[in-house]
N, C-alpha and C positions, 0 to 999 in steps of 0.2 A: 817175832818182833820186827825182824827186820821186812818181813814182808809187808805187816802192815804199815811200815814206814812208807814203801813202794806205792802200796794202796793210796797212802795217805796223799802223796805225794802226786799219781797219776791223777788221783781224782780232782788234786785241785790244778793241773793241768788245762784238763777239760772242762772244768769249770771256768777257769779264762780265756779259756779259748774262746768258751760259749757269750763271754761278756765283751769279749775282743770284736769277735766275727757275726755279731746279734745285731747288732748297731749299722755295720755297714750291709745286711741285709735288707734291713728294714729300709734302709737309704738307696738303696738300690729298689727297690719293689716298687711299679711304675702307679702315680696316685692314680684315684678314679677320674677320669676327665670332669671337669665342671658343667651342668649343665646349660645349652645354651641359650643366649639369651633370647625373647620371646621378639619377635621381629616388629617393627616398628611400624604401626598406623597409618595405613594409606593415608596422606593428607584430603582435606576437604577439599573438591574442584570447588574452586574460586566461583561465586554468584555474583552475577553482573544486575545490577537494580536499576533499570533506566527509566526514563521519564519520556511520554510522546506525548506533543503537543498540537495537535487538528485545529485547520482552521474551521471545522463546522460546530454549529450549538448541537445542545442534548436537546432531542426531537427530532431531529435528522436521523434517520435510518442508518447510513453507513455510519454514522457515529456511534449509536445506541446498539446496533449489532454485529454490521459489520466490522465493524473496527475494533468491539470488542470481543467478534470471534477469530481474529487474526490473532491479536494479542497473544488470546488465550492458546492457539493452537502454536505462537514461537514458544510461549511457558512449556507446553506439553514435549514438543521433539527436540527440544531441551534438556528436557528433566529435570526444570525447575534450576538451570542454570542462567536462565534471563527469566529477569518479572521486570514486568512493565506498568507505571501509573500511568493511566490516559487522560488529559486534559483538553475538556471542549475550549473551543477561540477564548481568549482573554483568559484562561486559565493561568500560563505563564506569559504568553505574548500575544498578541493582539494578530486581525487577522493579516495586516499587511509589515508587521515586524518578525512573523514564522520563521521567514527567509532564514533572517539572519541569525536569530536564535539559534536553528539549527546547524549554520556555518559556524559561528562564532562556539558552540559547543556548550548553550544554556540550557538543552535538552539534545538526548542523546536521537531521535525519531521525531517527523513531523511528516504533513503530507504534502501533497506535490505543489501546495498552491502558494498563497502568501507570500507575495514578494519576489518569486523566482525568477516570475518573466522577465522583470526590472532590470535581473543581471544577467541575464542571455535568452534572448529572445526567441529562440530555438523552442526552448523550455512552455512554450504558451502553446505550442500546437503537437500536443498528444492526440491530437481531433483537430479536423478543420469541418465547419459548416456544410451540412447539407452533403457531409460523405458518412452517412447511415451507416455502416455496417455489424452487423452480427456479431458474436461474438469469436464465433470459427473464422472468420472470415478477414478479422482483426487479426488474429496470431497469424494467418495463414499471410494476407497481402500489405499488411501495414506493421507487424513487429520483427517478420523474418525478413521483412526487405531490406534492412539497414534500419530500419526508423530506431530500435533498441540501439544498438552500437551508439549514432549519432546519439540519442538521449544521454548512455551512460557518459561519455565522452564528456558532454560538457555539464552535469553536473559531477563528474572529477575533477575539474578545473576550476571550479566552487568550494573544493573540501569535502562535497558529499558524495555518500555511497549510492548508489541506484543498483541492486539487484538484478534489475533486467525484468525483474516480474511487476505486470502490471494488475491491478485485479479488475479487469472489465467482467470478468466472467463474476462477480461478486460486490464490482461498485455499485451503481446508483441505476444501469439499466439504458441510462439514455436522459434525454432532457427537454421538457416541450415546452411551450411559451405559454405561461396562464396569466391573466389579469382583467382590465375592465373593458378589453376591445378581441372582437371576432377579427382572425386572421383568416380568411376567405380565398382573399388575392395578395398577390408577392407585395403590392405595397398598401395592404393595410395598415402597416406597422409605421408608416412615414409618421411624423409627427410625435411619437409616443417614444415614451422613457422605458429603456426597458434595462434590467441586469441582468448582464448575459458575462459569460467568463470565455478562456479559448479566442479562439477567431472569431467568433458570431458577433465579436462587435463592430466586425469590420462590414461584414454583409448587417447587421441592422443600420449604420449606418451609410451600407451602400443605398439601401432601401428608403433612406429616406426620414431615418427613428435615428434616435441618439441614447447608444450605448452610456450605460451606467452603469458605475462599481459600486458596490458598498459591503460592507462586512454581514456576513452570514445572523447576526444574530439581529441584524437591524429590518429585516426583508420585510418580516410581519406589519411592522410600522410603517415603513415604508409604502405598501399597499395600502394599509389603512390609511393614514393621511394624505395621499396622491403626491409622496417625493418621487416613485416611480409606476407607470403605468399596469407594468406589465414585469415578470419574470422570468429566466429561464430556468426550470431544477428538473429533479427528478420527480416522479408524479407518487410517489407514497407517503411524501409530506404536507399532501393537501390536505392528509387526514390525522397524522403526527402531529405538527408542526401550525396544524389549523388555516393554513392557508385557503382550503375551501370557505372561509368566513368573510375572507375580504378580495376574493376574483369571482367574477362572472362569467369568464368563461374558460376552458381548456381547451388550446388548440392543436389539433393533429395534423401533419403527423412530427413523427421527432427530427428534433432543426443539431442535434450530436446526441449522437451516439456509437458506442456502449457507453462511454464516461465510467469512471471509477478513479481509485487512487493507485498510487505508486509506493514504493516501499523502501523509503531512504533514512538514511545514515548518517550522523554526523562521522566523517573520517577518521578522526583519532579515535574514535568510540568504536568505530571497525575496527580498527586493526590493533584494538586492547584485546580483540578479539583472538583466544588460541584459535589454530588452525582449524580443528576439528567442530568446533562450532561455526566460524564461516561454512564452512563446506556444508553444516545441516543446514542452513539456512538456505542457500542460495540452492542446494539442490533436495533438499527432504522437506522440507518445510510448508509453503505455500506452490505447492504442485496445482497442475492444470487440473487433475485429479479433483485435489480437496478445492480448489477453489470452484469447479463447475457445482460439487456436493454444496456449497454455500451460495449459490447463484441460485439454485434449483429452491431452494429454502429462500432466500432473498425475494427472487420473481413475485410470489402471491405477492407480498406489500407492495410493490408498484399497481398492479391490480387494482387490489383494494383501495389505494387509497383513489382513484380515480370512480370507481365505484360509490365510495363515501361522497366525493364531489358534486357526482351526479344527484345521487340520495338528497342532498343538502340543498338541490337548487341551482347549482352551477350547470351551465350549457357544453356540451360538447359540440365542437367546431371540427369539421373533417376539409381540408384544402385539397380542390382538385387537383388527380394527378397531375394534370394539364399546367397547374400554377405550381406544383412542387415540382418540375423538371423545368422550369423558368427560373426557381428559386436556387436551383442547383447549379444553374447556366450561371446565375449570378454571381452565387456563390465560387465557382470556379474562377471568376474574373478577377475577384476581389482577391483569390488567392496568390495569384499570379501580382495585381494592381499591386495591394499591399503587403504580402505575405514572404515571397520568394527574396524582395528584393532588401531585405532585410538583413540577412547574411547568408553565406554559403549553405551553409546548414539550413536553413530556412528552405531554398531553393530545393534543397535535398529531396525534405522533408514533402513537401508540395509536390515533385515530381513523386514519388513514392506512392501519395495520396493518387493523385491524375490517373497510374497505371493504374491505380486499384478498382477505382469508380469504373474507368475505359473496360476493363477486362469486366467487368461485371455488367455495364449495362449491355457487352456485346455478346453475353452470356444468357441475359434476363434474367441475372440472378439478386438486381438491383432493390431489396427491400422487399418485393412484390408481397412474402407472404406474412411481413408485422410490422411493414410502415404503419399502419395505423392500427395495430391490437395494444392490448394494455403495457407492453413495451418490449423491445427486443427480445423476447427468448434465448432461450439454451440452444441454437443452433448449431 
C-alpha cells in the first residue's frame, strides 16, 4: 500500500513537472523565420513627351522624312523614353515666332531657323555664300574649327540647348536659285526678288537683286503671283512641293551648301533631362554614322526632284566657272563688308570660312567634282 502511495505520488510529480517545464519549452523553441517580403517593382523610368515645332511646310523633304527620321531614331536609342509630335510652320508657332517659342519653353525642340538671327547674329551664318563645301569637308574645316563651340555658346545664352551635331550629312543637300530668270552671269540676279535665307542675302543684294524673306509655306504663291522672282531651296521640292510648276528655270551651280538643320533644346527641357539620357543623345544618337546612312537615302530626292523639273519643262541653267569664282570673289567681300563686322563672333565665324575656301581652292579640291551634279554628295 504504501508503495503505491510512493507510485502515486512520484507519478504525479512528473506529471508536473511535465506541465511546469512543457510550457517554457515550447517558449523557448526558436519560431520559423517569416517569409520574406517579395522585393518591390522597379519603378517606371519616367517618359518625356515633347513637342517640336519646324519652321518648314509638309512637302518639304527634311520635314516629311528627314525630320521624321530623326525623331524616330531619338524614340528608338531611347527606348521609348522621348516621343516626340512634330509640327510643320504655323503648327504651334509661326515661322518667325519659333525663336521664341522655343526659349520661352512652348515646345520642348524646334529648328535652327525662325527668328534666331534676330537675337544673335552669329546664329545666321552656319554657311556663308558661295563657300560650297561637301559634306566631309564641313566637319573636317568648318565644325572642327571653332564654328561648333562659337554656335553652341551663344545659343546658351538664349536658354537653348545645341548638341553640337549638325545634320548636313542629312539636311537638304545644298540650295540653288530657281524661278523665272537665267542666272548665266554674276549679275543676272540684279533687279530680281529673290528668298534667300543665311548670308545670300547679302551677296544677292551685293549683286544688285533684293533679298526677300517670307514664310516657308507662302513660297509657292509667291512664285505664282510674282511677290518674288526667284528662290533659294533645296532642289527635291521642285517635285514635292510643286515648285517645278511655277519656275522656269533651275540654275547651277549651288550658291550654300550642304544646308540642313541643327538639333536644339529648350534648356529647362534639357536638363529635366536624367543624366543618362543626355549622354545618349549627344553621343549615341544622331552619329555621323546614322546620319551619312540617312543622307545616302536622302540624296536620290534631290536628284529626282531636278529630274522631274526638267521632265516638266523647266530649263536648266549651268553658270560659267569663270562667273561662279567672280560670284565667290563677291561673295567673300560681302562677307568681310557685311558679315564680320557684326560681332566678334561673326568675324570668327568668316575667318574660319576664309581658311576653309583658301586651303581648298589651293588644294583644288574647291567643288570641282558636284558643283554642278544633282547636289552635293556623300563626300
Amino acid at each position: 500500500m504504501k508503495n503505491k502511495r510512493v507510485a502515486i505520488l512520484v507519478g504525479s510529480i512528473c506529471l508536473l513537472a511535465i506541465f511546469l517545464v512543457l510550457p517554457l519549452m515550447v517558449a523557448c523553441t526558436a519560431p520559423e523565420p517569416a517569409p520574406a517580403p517579395a522585393p518591390a517593382p522597379a519603378p517606371e523610368p519616367e517618359v518625356f513627351h515633347w513637342r517640336y515645332q519646324s519652321i518648314l511646310p509638309v512637302g518639304d523633304n527634311e520635314y516629311d522624312f528627314a525630320l521624321v527620321e530623326k525623331m524616330r531614331r531619338l524614340e528608338e536609342v531611347s527606348e521609348g523614353r522621348i516621343k516626340v509630335d512634330i509640327f510643320p510652320v504655323g503648327g504651334m508657332a509661326g515661322y518667325y515666332e519659333a525663336a521664341m517659342g522655343l526659349i520661352n519653353g512652348v515646345f520642348e525642340m524646334a529648328d535652327n531657323h525662325g527668328g534666331f538671327v534676330t537675337l544673335d547674329p552669329v546664329l545666321e551664318y552656319r554657311d556663308l555664300p558661295g563657300a560650297v563645301l561637301s559634306t566631309s569637308q564641313y566637319h573636317e574645316l568648318i565644325m572642327d574649327k571653332g564654328w561648333t563651340d562659337i554656335t553652341k555658346a551663344a545659343y546658351a545664352k538664349l536658354g537653348v540647348k545645341f548638341t553640337g551635331k549638325y545634320s548636313n550629312h542629312a539636311g537638304c543637300g545644298g540650295a540653288l536659285i530657281f524661278g523665272d530668270f537665267a542666272w548665266r552671269k554674276a549679275d543676272d540676279v540684279a533687279g530680281k526678288k529673290v528668298f534667300t535665307y543665311g548670308g545670300v542675302g547679302y551677296l544677292i543684294g551685293e549683286l544688285g537683286g533684293a533679298p526677300t524673306d517670307m514664310s516657308t509655306d507662302e513660297l509657292y504663291m509667291g512664285l505664282k503671283l510674282g511677290t518674288i522672282d526667284a528662290m533659294m531651296y533645296p532642289t527635291a521640292e521642285l517635285e514635292t512641293m510643286g515648285f517645278k510648276e511655277v519656275v522656269k528655270y533651275v540654275n547651277f551651280p549651288y550658291v550654300l551648301a550642304p544646308g540642313g538643320m541643327m538639333f536644339l533644346f529648350n534648356m529647362d527641357a534639357w536638363n529635366s533631362l536624367p543624366a543618362d539620357l543626355q549622354y545618349t543623345i549627344e553621343n549615341e544618337c544622331w552619329t555621323d554614322e546614322w546620319l551619312m546612312d540617312l543622307w545616302n537615302r536622302y540624296y536620290p530626292l534631290n536628284k529626282a526632284g531636278v529630274d522631274a523639273a526638267l521632265e516638266y519643262g523647266v530649263e536648266r541653267v549651268d553658270m560659267p566657272e569663270a562667273e561662279v569664282m567672280k560670284v565667290l570673289e563677291i561673295a567673300r567681300k560681302v562677307w568681310n563688308s557685311e558679315v564680320s563686322p557684326r560681332s566678334a563672333d561673326c568675324a570668327a565665324v568668316v575667318k574660319i570660312f576664309e581658311d576653309a575656301i583658301d586651303l581648298l581652292i589651293e588644294e583644288g579640291r574647291y567643288g570641282k567634282e558636284w558643283l554642278y551634279a544633282g547636289g552635293p554628295g556623300p563626300q
